[in-house]
FIMIDO-641411 format. One record per residue (C-alpha): residue in three letters; residue number from 0; z, x, y. Coordinates in pm, whole numbers, always signed. Example, Ala and Ser with C-alpha at 12.3 -4.5 7.8 and 13.67 -1.06 7.14 Angstrom:
! FIMIDO-641411
midren,gutor,zz,xx,yy
ALA,0,+780,+1230,-450
SER,1,+714,+1367,-106
END
This chain:
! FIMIDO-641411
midren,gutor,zz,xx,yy
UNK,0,-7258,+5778,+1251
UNK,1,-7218,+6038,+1505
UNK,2,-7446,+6312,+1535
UNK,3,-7137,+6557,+1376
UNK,4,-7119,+6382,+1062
UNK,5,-7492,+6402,+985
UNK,6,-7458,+6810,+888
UNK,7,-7396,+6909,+581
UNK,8,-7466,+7182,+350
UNK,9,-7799,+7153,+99
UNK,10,-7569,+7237,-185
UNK,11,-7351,+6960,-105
UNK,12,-7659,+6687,-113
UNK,13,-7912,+6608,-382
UNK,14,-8246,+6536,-356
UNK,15,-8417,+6203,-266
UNK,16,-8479,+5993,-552
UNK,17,-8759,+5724,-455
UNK,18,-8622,+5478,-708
UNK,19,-8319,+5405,-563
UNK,20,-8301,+5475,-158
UNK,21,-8535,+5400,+134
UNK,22,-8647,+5588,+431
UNK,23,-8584,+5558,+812
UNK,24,-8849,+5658,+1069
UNK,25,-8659,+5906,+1319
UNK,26,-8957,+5943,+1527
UNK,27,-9329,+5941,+1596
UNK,28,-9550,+6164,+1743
UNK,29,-9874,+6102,+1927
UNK,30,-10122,+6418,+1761
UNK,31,-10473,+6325,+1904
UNK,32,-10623,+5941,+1957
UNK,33,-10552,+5757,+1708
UNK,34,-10369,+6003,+1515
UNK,35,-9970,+6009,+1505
UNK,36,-9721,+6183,+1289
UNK,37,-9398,+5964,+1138
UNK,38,-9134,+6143,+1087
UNK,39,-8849,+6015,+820
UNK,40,-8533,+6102,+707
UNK,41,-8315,+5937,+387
UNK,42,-8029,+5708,+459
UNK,43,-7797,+5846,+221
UNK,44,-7837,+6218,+346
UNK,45,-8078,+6344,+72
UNK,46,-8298,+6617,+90
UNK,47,-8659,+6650,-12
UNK,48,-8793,+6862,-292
UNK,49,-9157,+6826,-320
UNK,50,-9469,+7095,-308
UNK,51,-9633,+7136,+15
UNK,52,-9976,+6920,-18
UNK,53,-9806,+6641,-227
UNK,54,-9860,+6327,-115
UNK,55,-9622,+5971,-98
UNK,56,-9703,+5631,-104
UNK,57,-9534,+5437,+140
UNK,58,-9510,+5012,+63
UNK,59,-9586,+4862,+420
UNK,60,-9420,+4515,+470
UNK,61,-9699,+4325,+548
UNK,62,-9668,+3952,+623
UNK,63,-9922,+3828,+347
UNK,64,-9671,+4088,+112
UNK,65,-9628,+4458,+81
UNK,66,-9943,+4654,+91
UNK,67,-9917,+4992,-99
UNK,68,-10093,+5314,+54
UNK,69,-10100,+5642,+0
UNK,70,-10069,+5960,+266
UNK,71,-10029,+6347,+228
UNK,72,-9728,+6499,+364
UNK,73,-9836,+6690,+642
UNK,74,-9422,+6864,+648
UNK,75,-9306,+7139,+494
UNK,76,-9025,+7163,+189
UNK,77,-8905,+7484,+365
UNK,78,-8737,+7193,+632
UNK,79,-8655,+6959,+384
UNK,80,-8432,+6699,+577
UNK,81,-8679,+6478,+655
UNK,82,-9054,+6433,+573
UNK,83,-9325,+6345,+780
UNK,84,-9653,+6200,+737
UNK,85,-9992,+6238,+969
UNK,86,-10198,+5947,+970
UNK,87,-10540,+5888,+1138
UNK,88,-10662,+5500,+1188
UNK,89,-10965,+5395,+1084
UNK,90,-11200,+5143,+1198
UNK,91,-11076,+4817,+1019
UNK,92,-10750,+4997,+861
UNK,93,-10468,+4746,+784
UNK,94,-10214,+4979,+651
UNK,95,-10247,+5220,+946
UNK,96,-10246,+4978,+1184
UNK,97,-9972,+4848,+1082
UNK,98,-9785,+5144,+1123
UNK,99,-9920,+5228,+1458
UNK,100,-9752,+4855,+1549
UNK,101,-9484,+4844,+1388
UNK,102,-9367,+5193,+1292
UNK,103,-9067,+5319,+1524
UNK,104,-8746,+5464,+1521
UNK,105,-8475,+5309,+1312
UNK,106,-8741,+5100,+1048
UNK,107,-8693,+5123,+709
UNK,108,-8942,+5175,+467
UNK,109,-8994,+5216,+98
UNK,110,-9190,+5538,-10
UNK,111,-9253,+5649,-352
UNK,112,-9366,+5994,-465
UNK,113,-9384,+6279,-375
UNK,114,-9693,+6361,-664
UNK,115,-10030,+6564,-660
UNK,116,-10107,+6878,-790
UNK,117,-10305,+6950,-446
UNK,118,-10075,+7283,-352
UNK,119,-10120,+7663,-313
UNK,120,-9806,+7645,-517
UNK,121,-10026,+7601,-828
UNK,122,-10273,+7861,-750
UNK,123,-10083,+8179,-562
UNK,124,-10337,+8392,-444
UNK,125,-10331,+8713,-197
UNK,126,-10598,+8528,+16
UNK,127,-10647,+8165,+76
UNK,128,-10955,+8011,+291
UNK,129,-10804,+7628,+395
UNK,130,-11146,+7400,+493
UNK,131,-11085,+7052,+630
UNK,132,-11197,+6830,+833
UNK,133,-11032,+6521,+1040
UNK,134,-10667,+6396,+905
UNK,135,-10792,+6598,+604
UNK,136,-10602,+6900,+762
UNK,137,-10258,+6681,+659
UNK,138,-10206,+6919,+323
UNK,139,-10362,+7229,+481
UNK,140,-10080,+7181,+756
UNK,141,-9816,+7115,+479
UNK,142,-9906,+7453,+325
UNK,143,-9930,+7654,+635
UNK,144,-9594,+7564,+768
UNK,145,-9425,+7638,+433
UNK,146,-9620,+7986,+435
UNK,147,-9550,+8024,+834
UNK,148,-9205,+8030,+732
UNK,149,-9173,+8146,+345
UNK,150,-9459,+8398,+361
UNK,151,-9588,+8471,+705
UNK,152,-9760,+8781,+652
UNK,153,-10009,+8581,+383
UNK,154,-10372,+8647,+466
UNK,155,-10490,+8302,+527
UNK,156,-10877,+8170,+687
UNK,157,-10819,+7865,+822
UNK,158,-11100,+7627,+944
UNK,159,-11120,+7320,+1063
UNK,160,-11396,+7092,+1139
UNK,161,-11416,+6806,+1433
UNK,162,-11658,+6596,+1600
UNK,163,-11482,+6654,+1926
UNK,164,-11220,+6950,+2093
UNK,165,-11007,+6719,+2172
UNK,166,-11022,+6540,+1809
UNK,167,-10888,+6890,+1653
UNK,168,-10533,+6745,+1502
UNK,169,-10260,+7000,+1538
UNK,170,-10448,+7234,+1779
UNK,171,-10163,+7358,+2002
UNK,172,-9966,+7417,+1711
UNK,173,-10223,+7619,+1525
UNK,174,-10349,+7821,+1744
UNK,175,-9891,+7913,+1807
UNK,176,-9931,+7969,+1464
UNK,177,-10209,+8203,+1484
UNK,178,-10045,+8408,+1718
UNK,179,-9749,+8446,+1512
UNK,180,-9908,+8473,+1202
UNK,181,-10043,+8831,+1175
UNK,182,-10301,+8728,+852
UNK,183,-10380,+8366,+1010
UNK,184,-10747,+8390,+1154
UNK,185,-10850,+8036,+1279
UNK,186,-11201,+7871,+1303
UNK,187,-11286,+7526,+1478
UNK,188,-11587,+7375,+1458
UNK,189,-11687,+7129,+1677
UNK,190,-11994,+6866,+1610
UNK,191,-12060,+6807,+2053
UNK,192,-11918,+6837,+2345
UNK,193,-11702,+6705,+2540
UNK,194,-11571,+6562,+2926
UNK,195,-11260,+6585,+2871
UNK,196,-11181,+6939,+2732
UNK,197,-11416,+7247,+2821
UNK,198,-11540,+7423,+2485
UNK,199,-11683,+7775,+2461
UNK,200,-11604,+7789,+2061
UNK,201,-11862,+7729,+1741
UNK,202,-12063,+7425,+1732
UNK,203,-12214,+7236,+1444
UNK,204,-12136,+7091,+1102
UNK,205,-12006,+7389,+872
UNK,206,-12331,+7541,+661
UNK,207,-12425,+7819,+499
UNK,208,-12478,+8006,+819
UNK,209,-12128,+7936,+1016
UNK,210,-11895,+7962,+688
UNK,211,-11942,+8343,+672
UNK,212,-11897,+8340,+1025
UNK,213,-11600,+8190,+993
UNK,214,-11508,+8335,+668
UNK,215,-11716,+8661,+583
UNK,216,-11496,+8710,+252
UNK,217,-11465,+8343,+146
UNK,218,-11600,+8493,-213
UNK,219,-11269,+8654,-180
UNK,220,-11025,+8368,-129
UNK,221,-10874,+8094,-316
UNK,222,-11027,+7779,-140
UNK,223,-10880,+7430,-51
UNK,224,-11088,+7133,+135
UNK,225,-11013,+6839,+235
UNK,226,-11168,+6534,+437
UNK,227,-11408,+6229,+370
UNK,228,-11593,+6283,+63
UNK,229,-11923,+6382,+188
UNK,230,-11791,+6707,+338
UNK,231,-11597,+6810,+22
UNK,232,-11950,+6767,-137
UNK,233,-12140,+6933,+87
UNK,234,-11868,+7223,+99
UNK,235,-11871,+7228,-269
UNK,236,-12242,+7216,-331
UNK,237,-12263,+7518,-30
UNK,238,-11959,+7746,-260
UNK,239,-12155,+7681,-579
UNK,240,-12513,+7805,-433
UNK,241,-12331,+8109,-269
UNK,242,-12257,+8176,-644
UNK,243,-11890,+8171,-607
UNK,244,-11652,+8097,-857
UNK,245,-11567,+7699,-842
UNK,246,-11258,+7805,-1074
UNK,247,-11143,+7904,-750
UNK,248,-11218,+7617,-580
UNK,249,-10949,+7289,-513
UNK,250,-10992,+6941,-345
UNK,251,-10817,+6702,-243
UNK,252,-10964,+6289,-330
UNK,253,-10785,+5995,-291
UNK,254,-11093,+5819,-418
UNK,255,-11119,+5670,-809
UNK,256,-11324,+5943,-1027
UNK,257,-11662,+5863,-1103
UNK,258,-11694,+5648,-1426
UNK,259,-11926,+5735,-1705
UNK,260,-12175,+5513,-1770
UNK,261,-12239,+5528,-2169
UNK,262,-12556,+5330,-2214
UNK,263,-12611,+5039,-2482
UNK,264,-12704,+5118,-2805
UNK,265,-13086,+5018,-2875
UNK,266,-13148,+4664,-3020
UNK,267,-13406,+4406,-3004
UNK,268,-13473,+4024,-3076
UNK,269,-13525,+4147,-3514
UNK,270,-13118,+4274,-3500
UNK,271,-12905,+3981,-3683
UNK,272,-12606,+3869,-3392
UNK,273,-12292,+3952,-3571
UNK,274,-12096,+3592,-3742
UNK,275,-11858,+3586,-3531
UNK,276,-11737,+3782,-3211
UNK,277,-11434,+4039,-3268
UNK,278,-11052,+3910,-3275
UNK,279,-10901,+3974,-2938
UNK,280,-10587,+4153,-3054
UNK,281,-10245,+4058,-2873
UNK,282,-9960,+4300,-2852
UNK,283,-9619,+4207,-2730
UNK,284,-9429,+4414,-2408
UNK,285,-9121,+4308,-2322
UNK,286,-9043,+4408,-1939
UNK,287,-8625,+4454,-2028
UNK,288,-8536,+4454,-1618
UNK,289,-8707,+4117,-1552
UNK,290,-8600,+3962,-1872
UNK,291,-8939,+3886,-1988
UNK,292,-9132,+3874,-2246
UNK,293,-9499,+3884,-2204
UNK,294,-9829,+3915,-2472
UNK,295,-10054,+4223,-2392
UNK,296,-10437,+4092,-2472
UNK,297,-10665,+4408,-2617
UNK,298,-10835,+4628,-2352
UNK,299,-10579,+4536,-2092
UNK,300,-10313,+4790,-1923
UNK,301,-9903,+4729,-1892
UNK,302,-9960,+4693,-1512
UNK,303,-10192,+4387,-1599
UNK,304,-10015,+4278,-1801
UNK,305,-9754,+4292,-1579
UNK,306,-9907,+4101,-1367
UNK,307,-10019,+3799,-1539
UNK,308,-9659,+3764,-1652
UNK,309,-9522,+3769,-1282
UNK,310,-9344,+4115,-1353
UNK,311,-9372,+4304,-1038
UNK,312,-9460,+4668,-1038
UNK,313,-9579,+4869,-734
UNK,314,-9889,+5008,-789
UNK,315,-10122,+5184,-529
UNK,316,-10396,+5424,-631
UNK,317,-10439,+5241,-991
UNK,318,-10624,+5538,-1194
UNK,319,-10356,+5754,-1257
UNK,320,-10321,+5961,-927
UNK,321,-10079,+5842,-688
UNK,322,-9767,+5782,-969
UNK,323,-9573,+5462,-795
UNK,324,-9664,+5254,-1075
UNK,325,-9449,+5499,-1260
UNK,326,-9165,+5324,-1484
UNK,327,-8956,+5416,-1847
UNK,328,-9033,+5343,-2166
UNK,329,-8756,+5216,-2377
UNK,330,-8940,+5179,-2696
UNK,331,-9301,+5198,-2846
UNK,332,-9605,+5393,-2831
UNK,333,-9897,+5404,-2539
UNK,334,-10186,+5518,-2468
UNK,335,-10204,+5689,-2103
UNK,336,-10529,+5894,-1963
UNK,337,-10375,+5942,-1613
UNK,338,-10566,+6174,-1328
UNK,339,-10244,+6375,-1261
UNK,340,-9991,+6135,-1106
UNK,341,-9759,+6219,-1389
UNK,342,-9562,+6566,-1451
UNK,343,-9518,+6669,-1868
UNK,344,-9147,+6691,-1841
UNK,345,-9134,+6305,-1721
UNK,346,-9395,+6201,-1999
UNK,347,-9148,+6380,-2282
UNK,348,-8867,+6186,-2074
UNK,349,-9077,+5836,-2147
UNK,350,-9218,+5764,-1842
UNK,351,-9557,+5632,-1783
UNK,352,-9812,+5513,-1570
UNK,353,-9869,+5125,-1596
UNK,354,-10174,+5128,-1429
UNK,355,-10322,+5356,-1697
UNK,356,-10139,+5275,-2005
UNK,357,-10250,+5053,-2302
UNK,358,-9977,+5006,-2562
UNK,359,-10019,+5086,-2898
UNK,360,-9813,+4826,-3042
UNK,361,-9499,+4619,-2947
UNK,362,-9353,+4802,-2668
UNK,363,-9023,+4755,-2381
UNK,364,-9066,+4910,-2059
UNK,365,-8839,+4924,-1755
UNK,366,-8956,+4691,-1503
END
């Protein structure tokens, strides 16, 4: 295909559907150690409608079988020919690893999403404060290029937090940005020092002290964070005993929500044991694609189900948030307490979450 023949107009394409195309890395981009940006584009000349902050889940073709993970966007939907994601790795990280071995120009991949409701797209405000800190500044990147070039006048505080200068992911192209950006004001904040890069800029782990520095009307703002969970808690715990108002206040987690414990009712030795235990209750799901029909045992989801029954379904997150395990419901009733990885208008179109629906009686799914 010659590089002629790859324009055309947005009107004249529609946008990527994740169910029925793949991806194709056009390039990587080496951010900060052990930090690089993949950059995709659709075979089939699609564009990509999504809100800035969304996340995907990319299926990485491992050689024990496809591992399923999940990673924010960290492009914008104002440039919506290809999509790019920002990934850090960890210490003992498979998926990332992977990528970082594997991952070049001219791979295909499958990717489904985008989902989250992690967006100033939800919440438009006149101010925004953005707090992150390591690859957490993926979604606060997504949302400043779409405002850089939608809304560049927006009054935005945006800090970032990092162990080391040269750690600080997207640092050249911030502080362009803050040049350019008239409301932009940018804070770093850096844990120690280092040989490599000479630093005359705030030092420490973000408190009560340096976030008025940083952000004297953060009372003001509508506030994002993102990065491990201990720093959204300690940011969060910090807003709430500044007294401002957490209605205002938006994070990004990956991570399963905490699970209410409900404790035992009180009995002792004089209680009678009941005759008999209950009747496990079997409900029948036909999966219509694979041709087979499968026996749903109480308690247990469709994507269990699923699985017993050899039905594959590609699943990553599996509470609800990510949305790949998403599939159509031809018939029947469920019962689906998701965490947001479904939109209303595709539940009153009958799809579902596997990992987080139970059926309610005999029911035929897509898959």
């Amino acid at each position: 295909m010659t590089e002629l023949s790859l324009y055309r107009h947005l009107d004249e394409m529609v946008p990527w559907n994740d169910r029925l195309q793949v991806l194709e890395c056009i390039g990587v981009i080496d951010e900060a150690s052990e930090v690089k940006t993949f950059i995709f584009r659709s075979d089939n000349q699609t564009w990509f409608r999504y809100q800035p902050g969304q996340f995907v889940t990319l299926e990485l073709p491992l050689e024990d079988g496809p591992l399923m993970r999940t990673y924010t966007l960290s492009s914008s939907p104002s440039r919506p020919f290809s999509i790019a994601v920002t990934v850090k790795a960890q210490a003992g990280s498979v998926g990332t690893r992977w990528m970082f071995d594997n991952l070049v120009p001219g791979v295909h991949i499958k990717a489904y999403g985008p989902a989250g409701d992690f967006s100033h797209h939800n919440h438009p405000s006149a101010k925004y404060l953005f707090v992150s800190a390591g690859s957490g500044v993926t979604p606060m990147m997504s949302m400043l290029r779409w405002l850089n070039d939608c809304a560049p006048w927006t009054d935005i505080a945006f800090v970032n937090c990092a162990r080391r200068p040269e750690e600080i992911i997207f640092r050249k192209e911030l502080e362009l940005l803050g040049s350019r950006m008239p409301g932009l004001s940018l804070g770093f904040l850096i844990e120690e020092r280092s040989n490599r890069e000479v630093w005359s800029g705030h030092m420490g782990r973000i408190d009560a002290v340096r976030l008025p520095l940083l952000a004297p009307d953060f009372r003001d703002r509508e506030v994002f964070c993102c990065g491990p969970d201990p720093f959204m808690r300690a940011v969060r715990q910090m807003l709430e005993a500044a007294g401002f108002d957490m209605a205002h206040y938006h994070q990004e987690s990956f991570g399963a929500p905490p699970v209410e414990v409900v404790p035992a009712p009180f009995s002792d030795a004089s209680t009678p044991a009941p005759d008999s235990a209950p009747v496990e209750q079997i409900t029948p799901i036909r999966f219509a694609l694979s041709d087979i029909d499968a026996d749903c045992v109480s308690g247990q989801t469709v994507l269990q189900t699923a699985r017993a029954s050899g039905v594959r379904i590609s699943a990553a997150c599996e509470f609800g948030l990510c949305g790949t395990c998403k599939i159509k419901k031809v018939s029947g009733e469920v019962e689906m307490s998701h965490n947001g990885g479904i939109l209303d208008h595709e539940i009153e179109d009958g799809f579902i979450l596997a990992c987080c629906s139970k059926p309610l009686g005999a029911l035929t799914v897509e898959a």
